[in-house]
N, C-alpha and C positions, 0 to 999 in steps of 0.2 A: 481273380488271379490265384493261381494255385502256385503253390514251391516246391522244386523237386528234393529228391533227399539227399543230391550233392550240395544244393542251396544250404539245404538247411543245417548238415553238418560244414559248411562253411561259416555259416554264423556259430554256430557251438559245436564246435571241433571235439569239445568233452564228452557231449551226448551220446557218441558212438553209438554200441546197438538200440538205445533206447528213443532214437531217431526215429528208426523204422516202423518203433510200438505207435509213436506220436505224427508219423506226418499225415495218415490219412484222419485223423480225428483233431488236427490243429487245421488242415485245410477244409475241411465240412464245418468247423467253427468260424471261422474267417468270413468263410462264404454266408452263412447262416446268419452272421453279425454284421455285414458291411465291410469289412476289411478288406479290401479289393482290390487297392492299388497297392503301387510297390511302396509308397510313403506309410501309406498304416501298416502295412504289411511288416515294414523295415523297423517303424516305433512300436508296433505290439509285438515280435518277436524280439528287439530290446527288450523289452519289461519280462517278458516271459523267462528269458536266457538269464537274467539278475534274480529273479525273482525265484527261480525252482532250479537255479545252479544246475544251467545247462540240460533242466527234463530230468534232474537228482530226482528230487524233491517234489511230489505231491501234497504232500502234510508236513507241517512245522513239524520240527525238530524240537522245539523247546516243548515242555509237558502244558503248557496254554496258564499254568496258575498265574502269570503275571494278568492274566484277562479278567481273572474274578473280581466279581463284585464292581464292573467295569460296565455301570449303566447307561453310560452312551451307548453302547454295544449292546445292551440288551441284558447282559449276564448277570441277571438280578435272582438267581438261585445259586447255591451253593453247588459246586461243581461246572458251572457250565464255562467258565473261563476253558475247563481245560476239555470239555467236550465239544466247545467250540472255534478251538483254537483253526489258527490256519490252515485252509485245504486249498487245493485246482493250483492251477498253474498261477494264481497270481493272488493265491491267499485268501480268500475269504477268511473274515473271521468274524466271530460275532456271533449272539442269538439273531441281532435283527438283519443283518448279512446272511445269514443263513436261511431263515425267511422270505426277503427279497429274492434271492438264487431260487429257492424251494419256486416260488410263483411264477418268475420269469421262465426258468425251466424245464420246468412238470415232475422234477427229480426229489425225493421226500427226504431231500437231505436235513431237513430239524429231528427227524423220525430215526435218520440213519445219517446221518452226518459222514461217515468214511466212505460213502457214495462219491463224494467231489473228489475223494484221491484215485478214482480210474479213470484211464484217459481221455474217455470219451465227455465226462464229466467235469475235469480240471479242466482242459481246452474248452468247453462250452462255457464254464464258469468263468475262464478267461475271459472269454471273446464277451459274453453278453456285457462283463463287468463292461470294459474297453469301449462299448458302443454307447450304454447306459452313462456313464457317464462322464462322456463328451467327447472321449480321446480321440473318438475317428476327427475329428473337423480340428484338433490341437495337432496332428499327426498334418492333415494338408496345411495348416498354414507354420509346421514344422516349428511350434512354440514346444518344442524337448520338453523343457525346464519346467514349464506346467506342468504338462503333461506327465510325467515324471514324478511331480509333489503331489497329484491326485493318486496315483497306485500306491506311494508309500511314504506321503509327508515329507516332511525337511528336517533334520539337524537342528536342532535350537541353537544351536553353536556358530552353526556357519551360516544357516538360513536356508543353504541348498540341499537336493531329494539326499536321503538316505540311500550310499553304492553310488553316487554322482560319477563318479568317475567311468565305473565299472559299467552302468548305464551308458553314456557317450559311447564309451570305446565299440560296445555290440553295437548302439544305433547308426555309428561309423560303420562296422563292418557289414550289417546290413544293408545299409545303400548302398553299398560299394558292392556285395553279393548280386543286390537284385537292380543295382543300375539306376540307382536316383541321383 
């Protein structure tokens, strides 16, 4: 299933020209990854539109130091918090994220890391993450909420994803765009 690019700027209205950068390289990811129906389709363009403010954003904004010395992640040298900080449409971050992408890939982002912030590379980093792990089959049996807490954890406070809100509202506009 491909989308067109009134689609797409119906779901992120904000994107405007940088729609056009991304819809042939978010639909060759889609395709590439499984993403086929309008239900993944509708849940990974949610994650995507919260996650890179509307195709903003390929690389975090914050400088990654909060990632140092953050060895779940992998970031067991000094500096790599912030060489590995978030890229792609839906954030990699991490030495051993960055790894994983690198292999699934073919793209030597450990080696060159700002690789995942052009578009052909953040949408594929999207898409593989989405397929990798599990979100196509949370998407058809429409569990958001998972789905949701797997791209970007929960709130300690309230339990639910981090942008819970802002999440729904796109995943709303997107069924409604692509007629789920």
């Amino acid at each position: 299933m491909e989308i067109t690019l009134a689609q797409l700027t119906a779901i992120m209205p904000y994107a405007k020209n940088r729609a056009s950068v991304f819809l042939a390289p978010l639909n060759a990811a889609m395709a590439e990854y499984d993403i086929n129906t309008p239900l993944r389709v509708a849940a990974f363009l949610a994650q995507v539109a919260h996650e890179s403010a509307e195709l903003r954003y390929t690389e975090e904004t914050a400088s990654g130091a909060a990632y140092e010395g953050r060895k779940d992640l992998g970031n067991v040298h000094p500096g790599w918090g912030k060489l590995y900080k978030g890229r792609g449409l839906i954030q990699t971050t991490g030495y051993f994220n960055y790894l994983k992408t690198m292999m699934a890939l073919g793209v030597d982002c450990v080696e060159h890391p700002e690789l995942l912030s052009l578009p052909e590379n953040a949408c594929r980093s999207a898409a593989w993450f989405f397929k990798d792990r599990g979100l196509n089959a949370l998407a058809d049996s429409q569990d958001f909420l998972t789905l949701s807490i797997r791209v970007n954890g929960k709130n300690k406070v309230t339990g639910l994803p981090n942008g819970w809100a802002e999440r729904q509202a796109y995943f709303k506009k997107a069924k409604e765009v692509l007629g789920c």
